[in-house]
C-alpha positions as CSV (number, residue, x, y, z in Angstrom):
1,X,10.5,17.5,14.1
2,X,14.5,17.6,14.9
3,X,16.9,16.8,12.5
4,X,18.0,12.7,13.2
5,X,21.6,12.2,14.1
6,X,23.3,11.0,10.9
7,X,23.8,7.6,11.3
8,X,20.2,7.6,11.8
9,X,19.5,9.0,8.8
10,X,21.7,7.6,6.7
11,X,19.8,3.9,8.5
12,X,16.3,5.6,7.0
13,X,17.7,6.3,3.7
14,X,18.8,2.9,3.0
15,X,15.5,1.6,4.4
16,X,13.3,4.1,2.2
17,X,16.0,3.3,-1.0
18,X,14.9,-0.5,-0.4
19,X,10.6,0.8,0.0
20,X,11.0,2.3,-3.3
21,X,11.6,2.0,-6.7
22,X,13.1,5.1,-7.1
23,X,13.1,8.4,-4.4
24,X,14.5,11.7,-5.5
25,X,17.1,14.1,-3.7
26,X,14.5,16.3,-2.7
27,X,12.2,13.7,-1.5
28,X,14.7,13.0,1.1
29,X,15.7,16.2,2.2
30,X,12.0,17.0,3.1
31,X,11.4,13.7,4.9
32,X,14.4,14.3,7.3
33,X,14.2,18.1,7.5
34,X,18.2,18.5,5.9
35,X,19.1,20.1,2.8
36,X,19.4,18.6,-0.6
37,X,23.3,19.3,-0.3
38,X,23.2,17.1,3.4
39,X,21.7,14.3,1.3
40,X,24.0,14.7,-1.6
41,X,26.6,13.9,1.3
42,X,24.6,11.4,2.5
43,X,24.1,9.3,-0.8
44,X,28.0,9.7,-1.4
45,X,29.0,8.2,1.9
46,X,26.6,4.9,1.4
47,X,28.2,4.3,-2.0
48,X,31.6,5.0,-0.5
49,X,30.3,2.2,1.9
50,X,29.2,0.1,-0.7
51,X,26.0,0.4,-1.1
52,X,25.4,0.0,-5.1
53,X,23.1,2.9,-5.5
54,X,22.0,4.2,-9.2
55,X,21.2,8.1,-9.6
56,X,19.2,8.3,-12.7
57,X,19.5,11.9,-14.1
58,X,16.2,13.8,-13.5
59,X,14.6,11.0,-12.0
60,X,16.3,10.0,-8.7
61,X,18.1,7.2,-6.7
62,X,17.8,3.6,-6.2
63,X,19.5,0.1,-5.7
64,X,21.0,-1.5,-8.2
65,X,18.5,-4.6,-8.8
66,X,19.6,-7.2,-6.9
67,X,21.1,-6.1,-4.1
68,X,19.8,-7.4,-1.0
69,X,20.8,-5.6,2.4
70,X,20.7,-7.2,6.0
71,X,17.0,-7.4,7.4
72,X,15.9,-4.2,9.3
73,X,16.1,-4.4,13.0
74,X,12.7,-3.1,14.4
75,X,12.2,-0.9,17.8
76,X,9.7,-2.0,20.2
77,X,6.6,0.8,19.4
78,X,7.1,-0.1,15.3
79,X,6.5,-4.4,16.4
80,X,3.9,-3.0,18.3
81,X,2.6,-0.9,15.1
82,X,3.1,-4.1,13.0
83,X,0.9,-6.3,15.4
84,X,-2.1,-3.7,15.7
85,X,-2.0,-3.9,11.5
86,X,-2.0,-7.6,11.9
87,X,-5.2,-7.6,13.7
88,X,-7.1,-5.1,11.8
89,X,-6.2,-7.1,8.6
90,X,-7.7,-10.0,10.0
91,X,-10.7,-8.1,10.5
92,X,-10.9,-7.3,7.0
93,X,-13.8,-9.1,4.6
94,X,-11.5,-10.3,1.7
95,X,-9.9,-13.6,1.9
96,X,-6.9,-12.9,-0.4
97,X,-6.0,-9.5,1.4
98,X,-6.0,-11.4,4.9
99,X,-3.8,-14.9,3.5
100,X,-1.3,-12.7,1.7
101,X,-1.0,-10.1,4.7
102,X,-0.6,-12.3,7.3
103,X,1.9,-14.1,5.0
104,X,3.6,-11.6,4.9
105,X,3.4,-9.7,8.2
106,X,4.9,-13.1,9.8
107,X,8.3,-12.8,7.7
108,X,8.4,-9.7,8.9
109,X,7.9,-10.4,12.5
110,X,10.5,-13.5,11.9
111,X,13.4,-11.1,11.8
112,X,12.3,-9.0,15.3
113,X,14.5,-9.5,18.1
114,X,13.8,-12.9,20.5
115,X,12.8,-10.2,23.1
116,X,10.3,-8.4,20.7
117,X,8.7,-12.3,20.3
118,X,7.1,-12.3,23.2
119,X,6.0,-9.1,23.6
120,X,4.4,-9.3,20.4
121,X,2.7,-12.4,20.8
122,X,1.4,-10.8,24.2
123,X,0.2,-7.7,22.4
124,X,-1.7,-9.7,19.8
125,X,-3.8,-11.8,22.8
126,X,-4.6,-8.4,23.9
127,X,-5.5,-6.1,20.8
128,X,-9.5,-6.5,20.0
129,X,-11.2,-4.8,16.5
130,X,-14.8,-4.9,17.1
131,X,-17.5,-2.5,15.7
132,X,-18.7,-2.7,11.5
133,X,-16.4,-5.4,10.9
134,X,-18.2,-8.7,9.7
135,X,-15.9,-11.6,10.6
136,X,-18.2,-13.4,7.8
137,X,-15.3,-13.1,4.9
138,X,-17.2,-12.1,1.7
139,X,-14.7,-11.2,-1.2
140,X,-11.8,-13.0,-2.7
141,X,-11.1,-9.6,-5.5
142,X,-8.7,-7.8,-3.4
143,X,-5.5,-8.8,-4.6
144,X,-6.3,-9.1,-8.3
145,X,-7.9,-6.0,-8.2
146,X,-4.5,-4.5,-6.9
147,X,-2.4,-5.6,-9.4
148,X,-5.0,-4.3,-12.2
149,X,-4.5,-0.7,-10.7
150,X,-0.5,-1.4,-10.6
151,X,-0.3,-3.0,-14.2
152,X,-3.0,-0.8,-15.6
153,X,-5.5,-3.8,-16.7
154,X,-9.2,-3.5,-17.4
155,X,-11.6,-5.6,-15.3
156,X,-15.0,-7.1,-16.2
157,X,-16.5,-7.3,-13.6
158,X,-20.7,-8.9,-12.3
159,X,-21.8,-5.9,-9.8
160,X,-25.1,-6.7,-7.6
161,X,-25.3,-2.8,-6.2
162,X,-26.6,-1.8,-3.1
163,X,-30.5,-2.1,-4.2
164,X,-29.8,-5.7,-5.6
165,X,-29.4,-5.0,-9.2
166,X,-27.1,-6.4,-11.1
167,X,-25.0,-5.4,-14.3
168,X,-21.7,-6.5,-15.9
169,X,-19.0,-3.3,-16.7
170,X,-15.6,-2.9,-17.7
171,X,-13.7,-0.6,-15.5
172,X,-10.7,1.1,-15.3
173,X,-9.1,0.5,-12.1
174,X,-8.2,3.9,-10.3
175,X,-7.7,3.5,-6.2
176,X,-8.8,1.6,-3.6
177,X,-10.3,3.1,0.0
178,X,-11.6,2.4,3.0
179,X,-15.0,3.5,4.5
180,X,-16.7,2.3,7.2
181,X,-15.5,-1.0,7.2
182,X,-16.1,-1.8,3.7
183,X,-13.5,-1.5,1.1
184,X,-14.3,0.4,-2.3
185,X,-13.0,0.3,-5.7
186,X,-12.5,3.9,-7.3
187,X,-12.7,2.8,-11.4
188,X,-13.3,4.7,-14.4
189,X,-16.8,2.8,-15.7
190,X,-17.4,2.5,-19.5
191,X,-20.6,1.3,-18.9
192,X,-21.2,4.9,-17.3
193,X,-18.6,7.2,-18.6
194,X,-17.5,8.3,-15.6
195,X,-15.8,7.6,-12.3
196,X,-17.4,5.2,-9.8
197,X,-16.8,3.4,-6.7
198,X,-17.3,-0.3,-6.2
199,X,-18.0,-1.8,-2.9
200,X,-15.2,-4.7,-3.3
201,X,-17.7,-7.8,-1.4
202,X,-20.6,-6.3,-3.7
203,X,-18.5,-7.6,-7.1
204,X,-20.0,-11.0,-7.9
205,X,-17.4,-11.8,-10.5
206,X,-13.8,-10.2,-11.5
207,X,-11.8,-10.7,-14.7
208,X,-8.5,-9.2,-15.5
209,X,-8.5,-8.7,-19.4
210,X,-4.9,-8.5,-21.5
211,X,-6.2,-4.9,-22.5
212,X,-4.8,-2.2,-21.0
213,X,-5.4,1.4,-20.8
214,X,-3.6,4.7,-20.5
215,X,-2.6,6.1,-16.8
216,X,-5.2,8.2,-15.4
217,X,-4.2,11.9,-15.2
218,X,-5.6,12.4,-11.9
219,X,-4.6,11.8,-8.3
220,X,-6.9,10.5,-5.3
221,X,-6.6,13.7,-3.8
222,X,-8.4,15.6,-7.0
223,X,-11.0,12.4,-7.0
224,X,-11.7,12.9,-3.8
225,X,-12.3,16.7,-4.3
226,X,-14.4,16.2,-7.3
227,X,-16.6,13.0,-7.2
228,X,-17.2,11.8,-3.5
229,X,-19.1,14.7,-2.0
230,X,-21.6,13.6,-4.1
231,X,-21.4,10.4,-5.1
232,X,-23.3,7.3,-4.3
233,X,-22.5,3.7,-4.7
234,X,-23.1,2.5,-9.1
């Protein structure tokens, strides 16, 4: 991949500032193919522009809380991206994943061009998901079960499995993936001991608890590597 032109860059740096809490040096010189000195250079010139960026020492950069910047023009093929995600979501079984995505898809597509309008609109009549996808929608969890993986709070949660039996568990909320259609909760079970994966429309019941627990010291790559070669549904 070439290096971008630098007003290009310096465009994706403010954009990738505002996607993240904080993004380090490094980070950024990897994702546009410069050196960490270029984005030194970079990061001095959008605060000599006045952009309010924080540098917090060994950590990284970010935007003094706050500070909003204009809306984000978008090019033609990321609209077109935008719709295609739009229609897959409304494909998707759980009702609070598909109200709060298209919520928020169409404040996104309020700020495209009055060219772009149309076209998207057009693209949207013409863009169809078929194949495992149930248009029946048969979880409400999605959300919740989100912000207990971001906020680190244990779920109960009323499980009819695969084979129809039922059981009641706290979990520890780890990931969340897609297979096949379905959607599946990766959660550290105490009813088990051990990792386990959820199908989200299987989970009769969901309650966030005010317990939390410690940050699990694994990522989804090493979860991947270790459990689901083997693994079947709880």
């Amino acid at each position: 991949m070439e290096e971008k032109p630098r007003l290009s860059r310096l465009t994706a740096i403010l954009t990738q500032l505002q996607s993240k809490r904080i993004i380090t040096a490094k980070e950024l010189a990897e994702r546009h193919r410069v050196s960490v000195r270029t984005i030194y250079r970079d990061i001095r010139t959008l605060e000599k522009s006045g952009v309010p960026i924080v540098t917090e020492e060994g950590k990284g950069y970010s935007i003094m809380e706050g500070y909003h910047l204009p809306p984000v023009l978008f090019t033609e093929d990321e609209a077109n991206a935008l719709i295609t995600v739009e229609q897959l979501a409304i494909k998707n079984k759980d009702a609070s994943f598909v109200k709060n995505m298209s919520s928020a898809i169409e404040k996104i597509k309020a700020i495209l061009r009055y060219s772009q309008k149309g076209n998207a609109a057009l693209l949207a009549e013409r863009i169809y998901f078929g194949g495992n996808n149930n248009e029946e929608k048969t979880s409400n969890n999605l959300m919740q079960i989100q912000s207990a993986i971001t906020h680190y709070k244990v779920l109960t949660i009323d499980y009819l499995s695969s084979e129809k039996k039922q059981t009641t568990r706290n979990i520890e909320p780890f990931a969340i993936y897609s297979i096949h259609g379905d959607f599946l909760l990766v959660a550290f079970c105490r009813l088990r001991n051990d990792y386990r994966h959820f199908r989200i429309d299987f989970i009769q019941n969901l309650v966030a608890n005010k317990e939390t627990f410690s940050p699990h010291n694994m990522t989804i790559k090493e979860y991947f590597e270790k459990y689901v070669k083997n693994q079947k549904y709880p």
